[in-house]
C-alpha positions in Angstrom: 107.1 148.8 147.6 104.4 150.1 145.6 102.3 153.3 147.2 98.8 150.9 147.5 100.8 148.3 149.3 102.0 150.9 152.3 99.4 150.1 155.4 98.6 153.9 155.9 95.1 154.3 155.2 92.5 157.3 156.5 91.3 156.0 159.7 94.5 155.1 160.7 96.2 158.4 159.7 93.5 159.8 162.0 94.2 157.4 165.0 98.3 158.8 164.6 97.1 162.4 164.4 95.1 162.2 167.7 97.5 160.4 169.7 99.8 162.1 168.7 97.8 165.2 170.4 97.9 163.0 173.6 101.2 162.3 173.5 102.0 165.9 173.2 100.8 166.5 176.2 102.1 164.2 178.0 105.6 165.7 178.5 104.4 168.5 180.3 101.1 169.1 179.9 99.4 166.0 181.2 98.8 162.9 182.9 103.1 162.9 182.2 103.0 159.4 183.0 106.0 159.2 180.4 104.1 157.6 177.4 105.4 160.5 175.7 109.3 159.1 175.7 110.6 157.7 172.3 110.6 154.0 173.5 106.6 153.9 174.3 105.4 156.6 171.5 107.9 154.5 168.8 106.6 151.6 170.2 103.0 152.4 169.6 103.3 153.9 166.4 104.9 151.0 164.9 102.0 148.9 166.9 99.0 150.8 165.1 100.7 149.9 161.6 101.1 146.2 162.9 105.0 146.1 163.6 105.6 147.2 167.3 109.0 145.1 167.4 110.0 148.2 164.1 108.6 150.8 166.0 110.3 149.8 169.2 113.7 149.6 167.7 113.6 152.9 166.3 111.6 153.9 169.2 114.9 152.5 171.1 117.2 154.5 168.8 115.7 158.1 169.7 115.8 157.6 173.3 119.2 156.9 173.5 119.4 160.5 171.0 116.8 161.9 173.7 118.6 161.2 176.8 120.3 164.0 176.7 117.9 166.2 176.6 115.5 166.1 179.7 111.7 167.5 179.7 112.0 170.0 182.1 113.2 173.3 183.3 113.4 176.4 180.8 116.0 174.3 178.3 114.6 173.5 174.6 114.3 170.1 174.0 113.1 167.5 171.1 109.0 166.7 171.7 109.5 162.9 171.5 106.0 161.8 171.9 104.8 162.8 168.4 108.5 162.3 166.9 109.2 158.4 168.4 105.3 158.3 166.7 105.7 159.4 163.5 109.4 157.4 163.4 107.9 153.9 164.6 105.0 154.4 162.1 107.1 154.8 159.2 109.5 152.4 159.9 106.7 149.7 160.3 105.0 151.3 157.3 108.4 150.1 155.5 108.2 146.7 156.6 111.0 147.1 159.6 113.7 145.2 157.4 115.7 147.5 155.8 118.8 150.1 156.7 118.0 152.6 154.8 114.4 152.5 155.7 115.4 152.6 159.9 117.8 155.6 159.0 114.9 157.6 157.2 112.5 156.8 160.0 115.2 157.8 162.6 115.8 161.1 160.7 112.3 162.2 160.1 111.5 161.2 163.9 114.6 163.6 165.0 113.1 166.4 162.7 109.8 166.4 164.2 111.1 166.0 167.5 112.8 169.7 167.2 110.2 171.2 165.0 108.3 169.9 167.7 110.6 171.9 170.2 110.0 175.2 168.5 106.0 174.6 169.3 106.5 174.0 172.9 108.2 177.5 172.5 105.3 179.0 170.9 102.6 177.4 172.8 104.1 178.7 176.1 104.6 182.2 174.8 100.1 181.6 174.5 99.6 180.4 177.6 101.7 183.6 179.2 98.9 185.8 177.4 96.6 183.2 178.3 97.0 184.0 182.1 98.7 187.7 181.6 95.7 189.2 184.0 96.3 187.9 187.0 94.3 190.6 189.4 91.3 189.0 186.9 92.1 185.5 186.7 92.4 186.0 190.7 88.6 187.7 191.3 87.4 184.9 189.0 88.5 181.4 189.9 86.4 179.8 187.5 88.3 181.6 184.2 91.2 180.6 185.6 90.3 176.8 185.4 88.3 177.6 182.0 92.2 179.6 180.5 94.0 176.0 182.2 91.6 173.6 180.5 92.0 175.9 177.2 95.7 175.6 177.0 95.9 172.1 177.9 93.3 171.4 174.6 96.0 173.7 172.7 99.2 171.1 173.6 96.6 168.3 172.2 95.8 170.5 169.0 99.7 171.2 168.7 100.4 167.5 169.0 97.8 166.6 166.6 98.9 169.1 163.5 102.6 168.1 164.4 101.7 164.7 163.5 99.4 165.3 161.0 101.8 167.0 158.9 105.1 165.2 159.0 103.9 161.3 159.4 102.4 160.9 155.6 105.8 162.0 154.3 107.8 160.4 157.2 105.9 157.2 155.8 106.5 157.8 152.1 110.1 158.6 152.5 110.6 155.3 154.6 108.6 153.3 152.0 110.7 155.2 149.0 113.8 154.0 150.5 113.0 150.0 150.0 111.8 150.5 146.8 110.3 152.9 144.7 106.4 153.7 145.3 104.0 154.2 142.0 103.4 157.9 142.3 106.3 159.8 141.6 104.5 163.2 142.7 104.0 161.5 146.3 107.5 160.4 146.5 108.8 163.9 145.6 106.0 165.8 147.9 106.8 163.3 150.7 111.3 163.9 150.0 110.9 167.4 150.2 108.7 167.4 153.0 111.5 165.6 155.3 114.1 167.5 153.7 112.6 171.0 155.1 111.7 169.2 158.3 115.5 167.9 159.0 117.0 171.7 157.8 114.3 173.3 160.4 115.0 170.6 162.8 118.7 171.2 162.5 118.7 174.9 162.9 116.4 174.2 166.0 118.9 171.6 167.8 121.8 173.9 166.0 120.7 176.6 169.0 120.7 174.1 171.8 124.2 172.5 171.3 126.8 172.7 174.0 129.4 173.1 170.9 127.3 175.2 168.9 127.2 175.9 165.7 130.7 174.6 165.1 129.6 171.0 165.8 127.8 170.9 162.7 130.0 170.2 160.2 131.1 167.2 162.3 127.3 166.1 162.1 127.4 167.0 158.9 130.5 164.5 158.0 128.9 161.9 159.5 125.4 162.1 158.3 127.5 161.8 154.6 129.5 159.0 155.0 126.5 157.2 157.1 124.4 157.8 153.9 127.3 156.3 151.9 127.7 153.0 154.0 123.9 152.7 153.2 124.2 153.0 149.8 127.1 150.4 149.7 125.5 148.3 152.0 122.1 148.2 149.5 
């Protein structure tokens, strides 16, 4: 596929970036009217690059992954509104037909999901300085509503540079694996892009496994001989 042929252009690389600040949101932050699961934001992403049935399946793919994982309570968990995004965008960007091309769309989604997770983690560590003086906050109702509204534009802003940074490369890498695009120097900028995001992601779930670290190398094992079944398979 060459790199003018892949339907990722400005405005809608804008439209991605600021849903994906709504979507962010959405988990916790608000409406949380659940747009923000895999299956809706994979669904959509795929839908503004003009494949929803693409985005949906991989959109399918990291709910099942996400299931496990509930939005609540004091536990770490993926962000899956801007990671089911960036995944259904790329794998539409790819055209939604090959293996290789769902299996790079499923791993960058996964990475961003717990890159995402490490956000949420610094966002709320803000909003406890945000609201650290309470005797103030209580003498001044109004700064209390003005520190809410502030963090809730932080989630979006959050959302927004997630997605900003990971679904050009998340796109590219899709695209790279059905066929090489014209501009080696984007193909190698987009690769290593979604190789850091799957080692951060991976020490970022790494910390949230029931098994621990020593799960890994099982992961590991499979993620191999997955990537050889591709190959063969291609």
């Amino acid at each position: 596929m060459p790199l003018a042929e892949i339907p990722l252009h400005t405005a809608g690389w804008l439209i991605l970036v600021v849903l994906g600040g709504i979507l962010a949101m959405d988990a916790v932050s608000w409406p949380q009217v659940m747009v923000s699961r895999p299956l809706v934001s994979g669904t959509l992403g795929g839908w503004l690059l003009g494949d929803p049935a693409s985005g949906f399946l991989v959109g399918a793919v990291l709910e099942l992954m996400s299931l496990r994982h509930p939005p609540f309570g004091a536990a770490r968990y993926p962000d899956s509104g801007p990671a089911g995004l960036v995944a259904g965008a790329a794998y539409a960007a790819a055209g939604g037909a090959s293996l290789g091309a769902l299996v790079a769309a499923i791993l960058a989604g996964w990475a961003v999901g717990w890159i995402g997770a490490v956000t949420v983690q610094l966002r709320r560590r803000g909003n406890e300085r945000l609201m650290s003086n309470a005797a103030e906050l209580a003498a001044r109702p109004a700064l209390l509503e003005r520190r809410h509204r502030l963090a809730l534009r932080l989630d979006a802003v959050r959302g927004a540079l997630l997605t900003a940074g990971f679904v050009a490369p998340a796109v590219l890498a899709a695209a790279w694996s059905v066929g090489q695009p014209a501009s080696g120097r984007a193909t190698a900028w987009g690769a290593a892009m979604l190789v850091t995001a799957m080692a951060a992601s991976a020490g970022a779930g790494g910390r949230t496994s029931s098994t621990g670290l020593r799960g890994w190398p099982l992961l590991l094992v499979g993620a191999v001989a997955g990537a050889i079944a591709v190959g063969m398979a291609g």
